[in-house]
KOLBAVO-408588 format. One record per residue (C-alpha): residue number from 1; residue in one letter; x, y, z. Coordinates in steps of 0.02 Angstrom, whole numbers. Layout:
// KOLBAVO-408588
num: NUM, residuo: A, u: X, v: Y, w: Z;
...
END
This chain:
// KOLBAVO-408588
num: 1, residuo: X, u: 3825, v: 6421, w: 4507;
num: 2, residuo: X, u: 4006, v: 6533, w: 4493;
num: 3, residuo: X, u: 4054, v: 6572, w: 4339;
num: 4, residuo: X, u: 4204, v: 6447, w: 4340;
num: 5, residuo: X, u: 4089, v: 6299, w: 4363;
num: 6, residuo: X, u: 4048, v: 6230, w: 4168;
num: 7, residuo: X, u: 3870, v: 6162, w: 4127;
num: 8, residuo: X, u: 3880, v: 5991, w: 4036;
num: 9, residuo: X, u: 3813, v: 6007, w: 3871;
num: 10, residuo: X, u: 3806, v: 5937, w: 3666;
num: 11, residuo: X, u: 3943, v: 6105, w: 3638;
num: 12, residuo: X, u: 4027, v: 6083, w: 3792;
num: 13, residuo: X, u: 4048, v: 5906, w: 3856;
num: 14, residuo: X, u: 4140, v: 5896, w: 4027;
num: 15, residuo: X, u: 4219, v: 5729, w: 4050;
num: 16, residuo: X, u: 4250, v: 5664, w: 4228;
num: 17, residuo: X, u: 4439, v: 5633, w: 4251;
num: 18, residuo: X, u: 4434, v: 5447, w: 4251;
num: 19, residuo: X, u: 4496, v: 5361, w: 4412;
num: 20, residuo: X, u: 4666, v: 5267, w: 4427;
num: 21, residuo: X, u: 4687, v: 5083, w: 4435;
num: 22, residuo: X, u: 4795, v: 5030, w: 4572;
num: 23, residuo: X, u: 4935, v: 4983, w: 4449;
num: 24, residuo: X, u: 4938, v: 5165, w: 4376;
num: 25, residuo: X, u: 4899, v: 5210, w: 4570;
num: 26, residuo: X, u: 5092, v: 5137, w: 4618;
num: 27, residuo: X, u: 5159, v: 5228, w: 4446;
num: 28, residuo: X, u: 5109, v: 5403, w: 4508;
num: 29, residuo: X, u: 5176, v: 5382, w: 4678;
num: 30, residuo: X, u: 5343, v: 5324, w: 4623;
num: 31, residuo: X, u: 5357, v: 5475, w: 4493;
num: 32, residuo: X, u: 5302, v: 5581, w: 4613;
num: 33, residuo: X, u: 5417, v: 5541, w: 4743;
num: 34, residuo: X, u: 5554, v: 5517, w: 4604;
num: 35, residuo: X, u: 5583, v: 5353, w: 4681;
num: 36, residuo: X, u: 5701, v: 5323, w: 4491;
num: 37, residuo: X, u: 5794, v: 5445, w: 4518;
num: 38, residuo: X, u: 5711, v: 5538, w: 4345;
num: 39, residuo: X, u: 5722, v: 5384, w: 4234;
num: 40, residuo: X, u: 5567, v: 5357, w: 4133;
num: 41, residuo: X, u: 5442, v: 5188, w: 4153;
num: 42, residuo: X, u: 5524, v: 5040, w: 4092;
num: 43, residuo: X, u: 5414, v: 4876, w: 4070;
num: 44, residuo: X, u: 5438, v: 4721, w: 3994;
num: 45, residuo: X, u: 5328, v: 4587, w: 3934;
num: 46, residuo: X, u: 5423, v: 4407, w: 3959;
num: 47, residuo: X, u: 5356, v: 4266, w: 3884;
num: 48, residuo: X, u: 5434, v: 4106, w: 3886;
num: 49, residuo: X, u: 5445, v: 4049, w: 3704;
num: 50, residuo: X, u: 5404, v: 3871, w: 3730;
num: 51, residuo: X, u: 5217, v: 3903, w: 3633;
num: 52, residuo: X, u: 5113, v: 3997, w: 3552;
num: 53, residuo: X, u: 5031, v: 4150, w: 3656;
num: 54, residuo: X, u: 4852, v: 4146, w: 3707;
num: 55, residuo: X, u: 4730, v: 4276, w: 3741;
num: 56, residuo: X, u: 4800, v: 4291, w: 3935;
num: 57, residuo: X, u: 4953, v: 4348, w: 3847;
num: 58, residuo: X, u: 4859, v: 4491, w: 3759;
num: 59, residuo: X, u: 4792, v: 4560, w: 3935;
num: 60, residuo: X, u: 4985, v: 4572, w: 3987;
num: 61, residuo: X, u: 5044, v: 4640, w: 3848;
num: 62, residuo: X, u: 4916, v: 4784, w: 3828;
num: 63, residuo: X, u: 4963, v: 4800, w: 4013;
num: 64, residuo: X, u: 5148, v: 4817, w: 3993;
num: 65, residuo: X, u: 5168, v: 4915, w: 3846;
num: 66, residuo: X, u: 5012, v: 5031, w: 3880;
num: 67, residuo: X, u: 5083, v: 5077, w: 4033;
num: 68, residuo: X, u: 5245, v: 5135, w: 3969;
num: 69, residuo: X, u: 5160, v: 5216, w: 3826;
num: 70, residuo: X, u: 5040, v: 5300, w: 3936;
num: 71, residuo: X, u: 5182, v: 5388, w: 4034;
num: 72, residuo: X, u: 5302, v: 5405, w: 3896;
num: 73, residuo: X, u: 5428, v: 5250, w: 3953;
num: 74, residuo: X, u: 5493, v: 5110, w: 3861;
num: 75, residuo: X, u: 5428, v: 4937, w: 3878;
num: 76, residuo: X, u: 5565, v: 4798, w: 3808;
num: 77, residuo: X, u: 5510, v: 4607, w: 3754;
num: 78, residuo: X, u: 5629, v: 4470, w: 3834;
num: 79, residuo: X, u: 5620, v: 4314, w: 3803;
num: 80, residuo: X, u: 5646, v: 4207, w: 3978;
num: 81, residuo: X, u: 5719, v: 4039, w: 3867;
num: 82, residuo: X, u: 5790, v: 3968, w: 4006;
num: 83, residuo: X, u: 5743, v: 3792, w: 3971;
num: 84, residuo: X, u: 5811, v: 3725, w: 3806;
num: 85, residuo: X, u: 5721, v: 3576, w: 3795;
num: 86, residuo: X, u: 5530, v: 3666, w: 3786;
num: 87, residuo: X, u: 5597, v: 3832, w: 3692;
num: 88, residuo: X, u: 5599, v: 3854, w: 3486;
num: 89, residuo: X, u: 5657, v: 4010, w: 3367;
num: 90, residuo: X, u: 5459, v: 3952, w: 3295;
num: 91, residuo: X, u: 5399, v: 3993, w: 3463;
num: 92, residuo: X, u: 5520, v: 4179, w: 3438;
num: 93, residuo: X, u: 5448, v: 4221, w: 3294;
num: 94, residuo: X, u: 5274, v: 4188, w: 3319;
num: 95, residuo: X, u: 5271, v: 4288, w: 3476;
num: 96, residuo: X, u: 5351, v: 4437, w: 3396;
num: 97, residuo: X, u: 5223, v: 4419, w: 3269;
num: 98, residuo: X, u: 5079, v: 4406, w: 3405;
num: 99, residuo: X, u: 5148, v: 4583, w: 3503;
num: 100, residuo: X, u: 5144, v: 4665, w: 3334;
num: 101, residuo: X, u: 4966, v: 4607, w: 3294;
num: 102, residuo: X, u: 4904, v: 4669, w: 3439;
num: 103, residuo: X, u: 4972, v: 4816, w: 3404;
num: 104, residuo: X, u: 5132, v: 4876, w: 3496;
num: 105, residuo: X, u: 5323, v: 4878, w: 3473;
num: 106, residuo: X, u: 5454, v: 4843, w: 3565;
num: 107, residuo: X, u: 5591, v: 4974, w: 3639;
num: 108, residuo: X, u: 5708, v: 4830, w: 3650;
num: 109, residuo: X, u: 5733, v: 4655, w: 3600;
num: 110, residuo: X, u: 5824, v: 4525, w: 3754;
num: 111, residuo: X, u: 5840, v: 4338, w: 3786;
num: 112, residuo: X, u: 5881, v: 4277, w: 3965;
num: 113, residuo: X, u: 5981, v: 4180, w: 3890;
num: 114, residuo: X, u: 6099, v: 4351, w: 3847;
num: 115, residuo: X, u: 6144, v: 4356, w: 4030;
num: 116, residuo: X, u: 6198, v: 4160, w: 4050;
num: 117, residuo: X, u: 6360, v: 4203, w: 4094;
num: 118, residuo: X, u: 6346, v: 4358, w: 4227;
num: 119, residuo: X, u: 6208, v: 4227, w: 4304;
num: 120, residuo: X, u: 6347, v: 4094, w: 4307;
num: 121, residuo: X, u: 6446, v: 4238, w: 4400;
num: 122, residuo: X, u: 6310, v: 4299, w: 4525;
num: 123, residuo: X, u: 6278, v: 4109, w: 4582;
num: 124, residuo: X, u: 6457, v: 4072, w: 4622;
num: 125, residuo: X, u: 6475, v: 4253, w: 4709;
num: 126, residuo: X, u: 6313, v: 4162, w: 4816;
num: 127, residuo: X, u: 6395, v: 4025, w: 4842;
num: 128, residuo: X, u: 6577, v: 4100, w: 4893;
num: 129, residuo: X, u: 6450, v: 4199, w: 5043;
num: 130, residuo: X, u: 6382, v: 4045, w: 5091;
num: 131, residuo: X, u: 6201, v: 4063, w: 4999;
num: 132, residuo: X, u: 6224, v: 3929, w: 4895;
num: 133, residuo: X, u: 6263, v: 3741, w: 4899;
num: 134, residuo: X, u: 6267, v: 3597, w: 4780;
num: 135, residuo: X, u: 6134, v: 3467, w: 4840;
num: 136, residuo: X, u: 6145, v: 3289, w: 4762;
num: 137, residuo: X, u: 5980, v: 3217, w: 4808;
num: 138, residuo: X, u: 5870, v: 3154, w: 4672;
num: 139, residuo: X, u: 5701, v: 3291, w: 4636;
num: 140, residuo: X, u: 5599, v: 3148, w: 4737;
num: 141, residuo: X, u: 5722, v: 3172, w: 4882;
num: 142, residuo: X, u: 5708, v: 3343, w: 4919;
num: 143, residuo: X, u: 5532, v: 3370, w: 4860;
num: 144, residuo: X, u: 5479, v: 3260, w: 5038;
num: 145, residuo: X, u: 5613, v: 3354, w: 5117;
num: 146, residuo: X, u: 5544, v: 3513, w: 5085;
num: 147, residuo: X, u: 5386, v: 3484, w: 5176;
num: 148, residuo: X, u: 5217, v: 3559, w: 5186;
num: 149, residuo: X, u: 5122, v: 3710, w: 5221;
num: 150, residuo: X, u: 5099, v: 3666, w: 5377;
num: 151, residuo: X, u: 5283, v: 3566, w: 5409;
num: 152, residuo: X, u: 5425, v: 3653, w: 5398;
num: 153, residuo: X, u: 5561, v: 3541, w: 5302;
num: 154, residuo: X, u: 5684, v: 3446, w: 5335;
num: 155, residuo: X, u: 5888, v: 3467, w: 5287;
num: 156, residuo: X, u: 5982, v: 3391, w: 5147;
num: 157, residuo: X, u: 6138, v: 3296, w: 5200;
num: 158, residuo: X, u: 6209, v: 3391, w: 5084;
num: 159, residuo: X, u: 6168, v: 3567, w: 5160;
num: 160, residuo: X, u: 6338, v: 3615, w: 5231;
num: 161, residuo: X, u: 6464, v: 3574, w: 5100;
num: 162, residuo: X, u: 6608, v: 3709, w: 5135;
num: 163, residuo: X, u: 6615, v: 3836, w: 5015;
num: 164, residuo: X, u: 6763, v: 3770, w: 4909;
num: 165, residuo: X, u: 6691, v: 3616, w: 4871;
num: 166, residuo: X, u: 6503, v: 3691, w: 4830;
num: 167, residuo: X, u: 6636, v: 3803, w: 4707;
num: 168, residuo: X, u: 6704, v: 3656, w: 4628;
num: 169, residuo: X, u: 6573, v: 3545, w: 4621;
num: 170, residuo: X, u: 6481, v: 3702, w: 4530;
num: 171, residuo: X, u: 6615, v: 3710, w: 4409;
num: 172, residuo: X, u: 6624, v: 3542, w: 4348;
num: 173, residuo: X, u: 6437, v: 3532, w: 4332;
num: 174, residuo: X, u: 6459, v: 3680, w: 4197;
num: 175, residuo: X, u: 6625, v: 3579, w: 4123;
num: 176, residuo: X, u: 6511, v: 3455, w: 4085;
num: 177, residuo: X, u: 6569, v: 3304, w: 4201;
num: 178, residuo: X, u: 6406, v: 3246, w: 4270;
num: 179, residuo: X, u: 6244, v: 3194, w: 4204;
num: 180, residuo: X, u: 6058, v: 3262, w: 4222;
num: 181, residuo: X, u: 6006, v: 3259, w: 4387;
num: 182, residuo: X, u: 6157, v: 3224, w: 4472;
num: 183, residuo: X, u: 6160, v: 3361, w: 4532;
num: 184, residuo: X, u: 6073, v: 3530, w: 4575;
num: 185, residuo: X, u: 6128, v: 3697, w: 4654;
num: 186, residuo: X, u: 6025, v: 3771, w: 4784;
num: 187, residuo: X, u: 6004, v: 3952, w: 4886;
num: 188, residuo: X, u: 6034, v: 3923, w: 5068;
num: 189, residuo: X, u: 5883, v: 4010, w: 5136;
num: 190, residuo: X, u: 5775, v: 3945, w: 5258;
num: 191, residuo: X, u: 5673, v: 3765, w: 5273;
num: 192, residuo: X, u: 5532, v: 3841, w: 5400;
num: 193, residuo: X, u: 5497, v: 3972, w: 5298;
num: 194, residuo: X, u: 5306, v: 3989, w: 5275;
num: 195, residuo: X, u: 5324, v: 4045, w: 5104;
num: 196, residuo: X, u: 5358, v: 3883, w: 5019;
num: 197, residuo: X, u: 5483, v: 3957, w: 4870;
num: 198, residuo: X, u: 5605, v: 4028, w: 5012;
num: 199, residuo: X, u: 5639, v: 3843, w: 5057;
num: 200, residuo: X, u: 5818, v: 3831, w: 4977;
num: 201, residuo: X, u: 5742, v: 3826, w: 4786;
num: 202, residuo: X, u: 5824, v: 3764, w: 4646;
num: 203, residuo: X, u: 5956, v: 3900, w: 4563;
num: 204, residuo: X, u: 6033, v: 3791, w: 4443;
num: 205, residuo: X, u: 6021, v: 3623, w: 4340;
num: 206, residuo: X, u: 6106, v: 3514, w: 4241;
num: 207, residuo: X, u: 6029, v: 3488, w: 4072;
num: 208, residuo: X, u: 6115, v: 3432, w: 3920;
num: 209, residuo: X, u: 6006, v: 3490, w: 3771;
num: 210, residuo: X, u: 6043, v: 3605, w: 3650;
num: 211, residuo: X, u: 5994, v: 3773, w: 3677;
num: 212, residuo: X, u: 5902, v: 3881, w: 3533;
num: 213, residuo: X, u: 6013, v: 4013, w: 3555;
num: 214, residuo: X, u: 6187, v: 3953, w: 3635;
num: 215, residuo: X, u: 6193, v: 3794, w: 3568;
num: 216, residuo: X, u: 6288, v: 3665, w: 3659;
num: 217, residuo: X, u: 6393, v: 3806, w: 3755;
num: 218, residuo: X, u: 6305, v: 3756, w: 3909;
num: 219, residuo: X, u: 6243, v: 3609, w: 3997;
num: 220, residuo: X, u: 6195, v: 3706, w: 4147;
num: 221, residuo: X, u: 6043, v: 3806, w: 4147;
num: 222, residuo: X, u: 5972, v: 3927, w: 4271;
num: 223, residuo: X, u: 5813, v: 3925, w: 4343;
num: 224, residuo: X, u: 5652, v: 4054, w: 4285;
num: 225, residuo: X, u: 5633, v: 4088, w: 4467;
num: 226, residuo: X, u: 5839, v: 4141, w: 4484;
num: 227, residuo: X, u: 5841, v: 4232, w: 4309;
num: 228, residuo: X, u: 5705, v: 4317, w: 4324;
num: 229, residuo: X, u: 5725, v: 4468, w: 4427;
num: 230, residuo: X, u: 5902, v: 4495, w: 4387;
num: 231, residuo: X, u: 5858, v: 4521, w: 4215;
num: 232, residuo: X, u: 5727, v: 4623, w: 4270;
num: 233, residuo: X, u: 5848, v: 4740, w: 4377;
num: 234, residuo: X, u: 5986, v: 4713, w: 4219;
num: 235, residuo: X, u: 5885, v: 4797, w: 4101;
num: 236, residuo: X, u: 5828, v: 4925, w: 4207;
num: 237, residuo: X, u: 5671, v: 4893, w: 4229;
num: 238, residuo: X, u: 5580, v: 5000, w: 4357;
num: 239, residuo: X, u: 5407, v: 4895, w: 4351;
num: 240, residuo: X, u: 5397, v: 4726, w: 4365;
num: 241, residuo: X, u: 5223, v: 4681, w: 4321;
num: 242, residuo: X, u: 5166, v: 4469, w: 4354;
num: 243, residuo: X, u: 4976, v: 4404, w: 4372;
num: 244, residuo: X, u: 4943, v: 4356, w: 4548;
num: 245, residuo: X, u: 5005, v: 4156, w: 4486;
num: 246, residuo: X, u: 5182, v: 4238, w: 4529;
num: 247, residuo: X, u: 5135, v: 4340, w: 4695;
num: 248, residuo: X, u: 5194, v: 4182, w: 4813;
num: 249, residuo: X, u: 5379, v: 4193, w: 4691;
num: 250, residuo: X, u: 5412, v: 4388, w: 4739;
num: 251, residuo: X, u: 5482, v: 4344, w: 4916;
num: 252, residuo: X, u: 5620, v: 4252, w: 4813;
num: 253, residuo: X, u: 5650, v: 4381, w: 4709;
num: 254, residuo: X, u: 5676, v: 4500, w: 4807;
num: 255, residuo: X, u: 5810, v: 4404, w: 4906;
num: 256, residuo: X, u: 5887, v: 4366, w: 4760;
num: 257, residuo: X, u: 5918, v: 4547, w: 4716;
num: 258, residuo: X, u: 5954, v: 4613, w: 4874;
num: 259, residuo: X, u: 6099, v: 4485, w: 4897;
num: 260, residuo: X, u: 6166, v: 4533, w: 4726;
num: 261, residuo: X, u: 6144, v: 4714, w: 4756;
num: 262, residuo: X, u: 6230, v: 4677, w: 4937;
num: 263, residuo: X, u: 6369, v: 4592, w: 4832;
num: 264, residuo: X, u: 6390, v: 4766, w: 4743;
num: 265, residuo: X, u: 6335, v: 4709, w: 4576;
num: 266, residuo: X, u: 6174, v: 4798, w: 4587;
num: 267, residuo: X, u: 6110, v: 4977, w: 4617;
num: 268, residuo: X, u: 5942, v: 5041, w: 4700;
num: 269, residuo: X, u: 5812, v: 5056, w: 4683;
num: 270, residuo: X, u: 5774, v: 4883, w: 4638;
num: 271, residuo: X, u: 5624, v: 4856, w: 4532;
END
């Protein structure tokens, strides 16, 4: 035995480096290959505060925040409360209550809601390059039309609406002038697509509830699905951790942010 090799023992305990998850695996790389340009690990933990958090929750959280503790980044909590008629300030509070329990603060405090309005802006900017329409079938209508794993689906009649009108159709669903379900806007993507979610999903609805935060400001809501990412790339976040539930969404959201980004509105690298 050299001299530089150490002898495990009661005095001197030699502790095997312990081996990397894959998560912490992907973290390395990218700070290694300064894929962020030198901006530290930014997570987020986004709940949707329409309940009270469950032990699942506690395995994201630890997973979240311990990451960005572990390599000295910041890990925000956002509240995705883009539904106002599940979502409660009781729900708010007992969450922030829960992440403290289990023992971690939050670099920063954000509601999807905050971003309402550059979402509004985003979705007609889709629309105006012809990745958006306003489709007025009923939710039975284009759920058969959107076929099966195995069928591809089947257009809307109301698929290739010209830009201006998809823009003021848009518009007067967020004046108000229409009821629920009248009508819905859309991304233009493709129907064959094997990954069911890239089959022109919903963007936008028409809901008129009052919204926790906002009030009555707005009777259009976006979808989790459309908000999601670009709050994600908003706040900066560099890791965008979901269970495997989400893995069939992250075709969509990647679209979604690479047409933004495309637009100019967004910088890389996305997270």
């Amino acid at each position: 035995m050299s001299s530089s090799e150490q002898t495990p023992s009661a005095d001197n305990p030699v502790t095997p480096e312990r081996s990397l998850n894959f998560i912490e695996q992907i973290v390395e790389e990218d700070l290694r290959t300064n894929r962020y340009g030198g901006r530290v690990v930014q997570t987020r933990f986004p709940p949707e505060p329409n309940g009270y958090l469950h032990i699942g929750h506690a395995k994201s959280i630890c997973l979240n925040f311990g990451l960005a503790k572990k390599y000295g980044g910041k890990c925000n909590l956002r509240f995705d409360d883009t539904n106002p008629t599940t979502e409660d300030t009781e729900y708010v509070d007992s969450i922030q209550e829960d992440v403290r329990w289990v023992g971690f603060n939050w670099d920063g405090l954000y509601y999807a809601s905050d971003y309402f309005e550059q979402l509004y802006q985003w979705a007609e900017q889709l629309i105006q390059e012809g990745l958006a329409y306003v489709d007025s079938q009923s939710a039975d209508e284009m759920a058969k039309q959107r076929g099966t794993a195995t069928v591809a689906g089947t257009e809307t009649p109301f698929r290739n609406r010209s830009v201006e009108e998809n823009l003021d159709l848009f518009r007067r669903m967020r004046a108000g002038e229409f009821p629920d379900g009248a009508h819905v806007l859309r991304a233009k993507i493709d129907l064959a697509e094997t990954h069911l979610i890239m089959r022109d999903p919903v963007l936008y609805r028409i809901r008129h509830a009052h919204h926790h935060r906002t009030g009555d400001k707005w009777c259009i809501y976006p979808s989790y699905d459309y908000t999601h990412g670009q709050s994600d790339s908003i706040e900066g976040i560099t890791h965008s951790i979901c269970t495997l539930e989400f893995e069939d969404q992250r075709p969509f959201y990647d679209w979604l942010l690479e047409h933004v980004r495309d637009a100019g509105y967004l910088a890389d690298p996305l997270p």
